[in-house]
Structures are given as C-alpha cells and as structure tokens.
C-alpha positions, 0 to 999 in steps of 0.5 A, a space after each residue: 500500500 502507498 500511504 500519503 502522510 498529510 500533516 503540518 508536524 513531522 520531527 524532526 523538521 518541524 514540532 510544536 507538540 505530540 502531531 510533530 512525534 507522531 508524523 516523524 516516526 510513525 512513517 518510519 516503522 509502516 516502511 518496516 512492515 513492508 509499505 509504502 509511506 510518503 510525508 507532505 509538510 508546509 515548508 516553515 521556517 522551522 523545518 527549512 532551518 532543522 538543519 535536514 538536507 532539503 533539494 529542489 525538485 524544480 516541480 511548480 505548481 499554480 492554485 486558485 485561492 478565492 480570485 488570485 493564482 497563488 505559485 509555489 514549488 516542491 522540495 525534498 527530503 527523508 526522514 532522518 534513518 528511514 528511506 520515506 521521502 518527504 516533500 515540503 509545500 514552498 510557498 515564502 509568503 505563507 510559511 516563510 514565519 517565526 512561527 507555524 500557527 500563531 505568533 505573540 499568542 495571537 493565530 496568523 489572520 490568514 490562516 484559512 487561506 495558508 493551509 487551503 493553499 497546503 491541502 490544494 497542494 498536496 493534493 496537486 503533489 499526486 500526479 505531478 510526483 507521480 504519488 501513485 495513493 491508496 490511502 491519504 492520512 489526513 491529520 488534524 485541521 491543518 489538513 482536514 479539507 483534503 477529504 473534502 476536496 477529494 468528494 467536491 472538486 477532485 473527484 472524478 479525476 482519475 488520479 484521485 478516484 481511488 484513494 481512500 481518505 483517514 483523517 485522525 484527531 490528535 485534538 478536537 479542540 483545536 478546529 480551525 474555525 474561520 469566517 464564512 466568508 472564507 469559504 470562497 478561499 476554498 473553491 468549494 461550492 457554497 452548497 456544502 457550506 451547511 450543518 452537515 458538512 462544513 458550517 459549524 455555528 456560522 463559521 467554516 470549521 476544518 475539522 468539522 469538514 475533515 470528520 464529514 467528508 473522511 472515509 473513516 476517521 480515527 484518534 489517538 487513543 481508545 478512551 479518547 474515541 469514546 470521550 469525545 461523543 458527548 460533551 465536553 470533550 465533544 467540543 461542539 462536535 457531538 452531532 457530527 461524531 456520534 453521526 459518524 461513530 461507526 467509523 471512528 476508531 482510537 489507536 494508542 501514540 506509540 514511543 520513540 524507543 531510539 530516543 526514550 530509552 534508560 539503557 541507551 539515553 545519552 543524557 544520563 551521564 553514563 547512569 544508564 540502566 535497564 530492567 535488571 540494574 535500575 536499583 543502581 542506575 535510577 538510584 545515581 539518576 535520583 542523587 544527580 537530579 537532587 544535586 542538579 535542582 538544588 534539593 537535598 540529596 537522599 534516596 529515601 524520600 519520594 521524587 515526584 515530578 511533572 514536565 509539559 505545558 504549565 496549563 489548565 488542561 494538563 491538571 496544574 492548578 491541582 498539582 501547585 495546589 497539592 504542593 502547596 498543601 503538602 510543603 506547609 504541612 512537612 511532608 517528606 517529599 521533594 517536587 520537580 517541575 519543569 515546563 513553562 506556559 502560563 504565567 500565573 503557573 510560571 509566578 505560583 509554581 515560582 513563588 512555591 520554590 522560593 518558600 521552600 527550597 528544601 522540598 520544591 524545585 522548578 525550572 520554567 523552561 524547556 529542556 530537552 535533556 533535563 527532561 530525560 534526566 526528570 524521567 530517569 532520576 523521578 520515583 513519581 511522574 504527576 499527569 492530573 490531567 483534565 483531558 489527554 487526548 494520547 499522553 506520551 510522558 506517562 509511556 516514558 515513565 513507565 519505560 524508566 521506571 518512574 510511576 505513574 500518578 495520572 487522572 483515568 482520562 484519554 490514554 492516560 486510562 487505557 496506559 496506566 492500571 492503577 494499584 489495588 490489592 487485586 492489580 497488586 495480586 495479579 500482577 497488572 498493577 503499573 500507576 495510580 489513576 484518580 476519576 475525579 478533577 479535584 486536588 483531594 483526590 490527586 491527593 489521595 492518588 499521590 498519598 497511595 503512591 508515597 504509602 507503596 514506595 514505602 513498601 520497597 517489594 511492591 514498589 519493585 513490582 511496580 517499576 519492574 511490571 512497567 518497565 517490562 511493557 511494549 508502547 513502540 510504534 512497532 504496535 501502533 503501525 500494526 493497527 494503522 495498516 489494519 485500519 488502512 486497510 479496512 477504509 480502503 474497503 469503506 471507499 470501495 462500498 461508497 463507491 459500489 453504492 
C-alpha cells in the first residue's frame, strides 16, 4: 500500500507538540512492515532551518485561492534513518514565519487561506510526483479539507478516484474555525457550506469538514474515541461524531524507543540502566537530579515530578495546589517541575520554590535533556490531567521506571492500571489513576503512591511490571495498516453504492 502522510508536524523538521512525534516516526516503522509511506509538510521556517538536507525538485505548481493564482514549488527530503521521502509545500509568503500557527499568542489572520493553499497542494503533489495513493492520512485541521476536496472538486479525476481518505484527531479542540466568508478561499461550492458538512455555528470549521467528508476517521487513543461523543470533550462536535461513530476508531501514540530509552539515553551521564540494574542506575539518576535542582540529596524520600505545558488542561492548578498543601504541612517529599506556559503557573509554581527550597524545585523552561534526566532520576511522574487526548510522558515513565500518578482520562486510562490489592495480586498493577478533577483526590492518588514506595517489594513490582511493557510504534503501525486497510474497503462500498 502507498500511504500519503498529510500533516503540518513531522520531527524532526518541524514540532510544536505530540502531531510533530507522531508524523516523524510513525512513517518510519509502516516502511518496516513492508509499505509504502510518503510525508507532505508546509515548508516553515522551522523545518527549512532543522538543519535536514532539503533539494529542489524544480516541480511548480499554480492554485486558485478565492480570485488570485497563488505559485509555489516542491522540495525534498527523508526522514532522518528511514528511506520515506518527504516533500515540503514552498510557498515564502505563507510559511516563510517565526512561527507555524500563531505568533505573540495571537493565530496568523490568514490562516484559512495558508493551509487551503497546503491541502490544494498536496493534493496537486499526486500526479505531478507521480504519488501513485491508496490511502491519504489526513491529520488534524491543518489538513482536514483534503477529504473534502477529494468528494467536491477532485473527484472524478482519475488520479484521485481511488484513494481512500483517514483523517485522525490528535485534538478536537483545536478546529480551525474561520469566517464564512472564507469559504470562497476554498473553491468549494457554497452548497456544502451547511450543518452537515462544513458550517459549524456560522463559521467554516476544518475539522468539522475533515470528520464529514473522511472515509473513516480515527484518534489517538481508545478512551479518547469514546470521550469525545458527548460533551465536553465533544467540543461542539457531538452531532457530527456520534453521526459518524461507526467509523471512528482510537489507536494508542506509540514511543520513540531510539530516543526514550534508560539503557541507551545519552543524557544520563553514563547512569544508564535497564530492567535488571535500575536499583543502581535510577538510584545515581535520583542523587544527580537532587544535586542538579538544588534539593537535598537522599534516596529515601519520594521524587515526584511533572514536565509539559504549565496549563489548565494538563491538571496544574491541582498539582501547585497539592504542593502547596503538602510543603506547609512537612511532608517528606521533594517536587520537580519543569515546563513553562502560563504565567500565573510560571509566578505560583515560582513563588512555591522560593518558600521552600528544601522540598520544591522548578525550572520554567524547556529542556530537552533535563527532561530525560526528570524521567530517569523521578520515583513519581504527576499527569492530573483534565483531558489527554494520547499522553506520551506517562509511556516514558513507565519505560524508566518512574510511576505513574495520572487522572483515568484519554490514554492516560487505557496506559496506566492503577494499584489495588487485586492489580497488586495479579500482577497488572503499573500507576495510580484518580476519576475525579479535584486536588483531594490527586491527593489521595499521590498519598497511595508515597504509602507503596514505602513498601520497597511492591514498589519493585511496580517499576519492574512497567518497565517490562511494549508502547513502540512497532504496535501502533500494526493497527494503522489494519485500519488502512479496512477504509480502503469503506471507499470501495461508497463507491459500489
């Protein structure tokens, strides 16, 4: 099967977030099971300046948005390791930014017109590369008109007529949702602007298109498939989605085994370990991420940690507040945070450090290699949060030895198996999981979880049950060409029909 990957994320040419990690490895892992996947990115900045080499094709192109001619050419590339070529969409006018979606916090005002220009070039990519497409993989909104296109004005053009359309959610929250005047940008006739389709509440929404129009569509998790049915994980979107359930699908996120991996992370300063020498590997990870965050040395003292986006949705508001509580009543804990977002979690997080230096250490900021080092050196990883459409930190920790303590939402649930007698007893048990988005029962979480820690036979359980788990891409790829596959079929009975 040929599979054309259409997203605006691929690592490592270009990330903001888990769509970035997603279209960088799993192309990498279907070329392994024998197929054939091809990546079309915008050409940002960002991934001109990723230091890939990137060649001319010397293929332009001309696309009709709104009443104008818009140019641009093709560009190529691989991914890093793998022989999948990538081609990027060069047009300097759209992508030729600081930024890919927004800049100061403030969306890019034409930002319907620069990604109706992307999906018409992909689109145009099929013959001029000679991209011989079974199965277009659409993700996010960024690509989400691409179904529509091929049902409206691609169709019955022979290059395009049998190509199956799967278009995945890696967040529903995040639809692009633009002016209806817009519409005109797109070239598709008025008629499909209505409730069915492409009108969302007066507006032309991407998503909403992509949902409608997608042969199957599919998320990133299995929980997260169900959550977002019926509000508020809908986000508006019910109606559509429970339209179209029969053809929704959740498929877990995999993890980058090359990258997040204890026995060969090169940020570990040689304290490297696996499943059968972390009592001596992840103890000296603990003492150097004690020592690099200013906090007292002692292995006997639980190490809770959190990395991410400091936002709402990712649970912070429950996490400096239990840190607050827990500090001021002297309990024998120690906090690492590492993250920036926004600035109220940047003052209050900053703030808690300062009053109390001995138990809470936070650094506002990104950092790559301490964010491994947080993983390795951590007994606890926190992710309260208040929804997770996928997760990947909680498959990280499991794979480190580091215990989750998440809120049983999205993939969060379908990942971590809280601790019970009964989990204990079966051998099943790999985390604490809370229902309720409350700081009391985060707290109770993370109480259940200092309580085992101090029961050092079931917390090697726990460690050695989550380390000895498989979240590789090499899974997720199975059921992606399953899925494949089964929209191929779906096409060919519209077609029948």
């Amino acid at each position: 099967m040929n599979i054309l990957f259409a997203t605006s994320e691929a690592v490592p040419f270009c990330k903001t977030g888990g769509l970035g990690d997603v279209c960088g490895s799993l192309p990498g892992e279907i070329i392994q099971l024998g197929h054939q996947p091809t990546v079309i990115l915008p050409a940002f900045r960002q991934a001109m300046d990723s230091g890939q080499p990137i060649e001319p094709t010397g293929v332009t192109f001309e696309i009709p948005i709104g009443q104008k001619l818009v140019a641009g050419e093709f560009l190529q590339s691989k991914l890093p390791g793998t022989d999948v070529t990538v081609y990027l969409v060069k047009q300097n006018e759209y992508f030729d930014r600081p930024q890919l979606y927004q800049e100061d916090g403030e969306d890019y005002q034409d930002n319907c017109e620069r990604f109706t220009f992307y999906c018409r070039a992909v689109l145009e990519a099929i013959p001029l590369l000679d991209l011989q497409t079974d199965v277009l993989h659409c993700h996010d909104w960024c690509a989400a008109l691409l179904p529509a296109y091929l049902e409206t004005l691609y169709h019955g053009q022979e290059a395009y007529d049998n190509i199956a359309s799967l278009y995945t959610i890696h967040n529903l929250a995040y639809q692009g949702n633009f002016w209806h005047w817009d519409m005109a940008l797109t070239g598709i006739d008025w008629k499909h602007f209505n409730w069915q389709q492409m009108e969302f509440y007066g507006n032309l929404n991407f998503m909403k298109s992509g949902i409608a129009f997608a042969d199957a569509i599919s998320t990133v998790s299995p929980t997260y498939a169900k959550e977002i049915l019926r509000p508020p994980l809908s986000c508006g979107m019910e109606g559509m989605l429970q339209h179209r359930r029969n053809d929704l699908f959740g498929i877990l996120n995999g993890v980058d085994y090359s990258a997040w991996n204890p026995t060969t992370d090169q940020f570990l300063n040689g304290n490297n370990y696996d499943a059968d020498s972390y009592e001596v590997g992840k103890t000296a990870c603990k003492a150097a991420l004690q020592q690099t965050m200013g906090l007292p040395v002692n292995a006997d003292v639980p190490l809770v940690a959190s990395v991410g986006r400091l936002a709402d949705q990712k649970g912070f508001d429950l996490i400096a507040r239990v840190m607050q509580q827990w500090a001021a009543n002297n309990s024998f804990v120690q906090w690492v945070i590492l993250g920036t977002g926004d600035p109220k979690y940047h003052q209050v997080l900053g703030k808690l450090a300062e009053d109390y230096p001995q138990n809470i250490a936070v650094k506002l900021a990104f950092s790559n290699e301490l964010a491994h080092q947080i993983e390795a050196g951590a007994d606890m990883f926190m992710m309260p949060s208040q929804y997770e459409p996928c997760g990947l930190n909680q498959l990280y920790s499991l794979k480190y030895g580091t215990v989750p303590v998440v809120r049983a939402t999205g993939g969060l649930a379908d990942t971590v198996v809280d601790t019970t007698a009964d989990t204990l007893a079966d051998g099943t048990a790999t985390g604490f999981a809370f229902a309720e988005y409350t700081s009391l029962a985060l707290s109770d979480a993370l109480s259940r979880g200092c309580e085992t820690f101090a029961d050092k036979r079931a917390w090697k359980q726990l460690i050695e049950t989550g380390m000895s788990q498989d979240w590789s891409w090499s899974q997720s790829a199975r059921r992606y060409i399953e899925l494949y596959d089964q929209t191929r079929a779906r096409a060919q009975q519209e077609v029948l029909h």
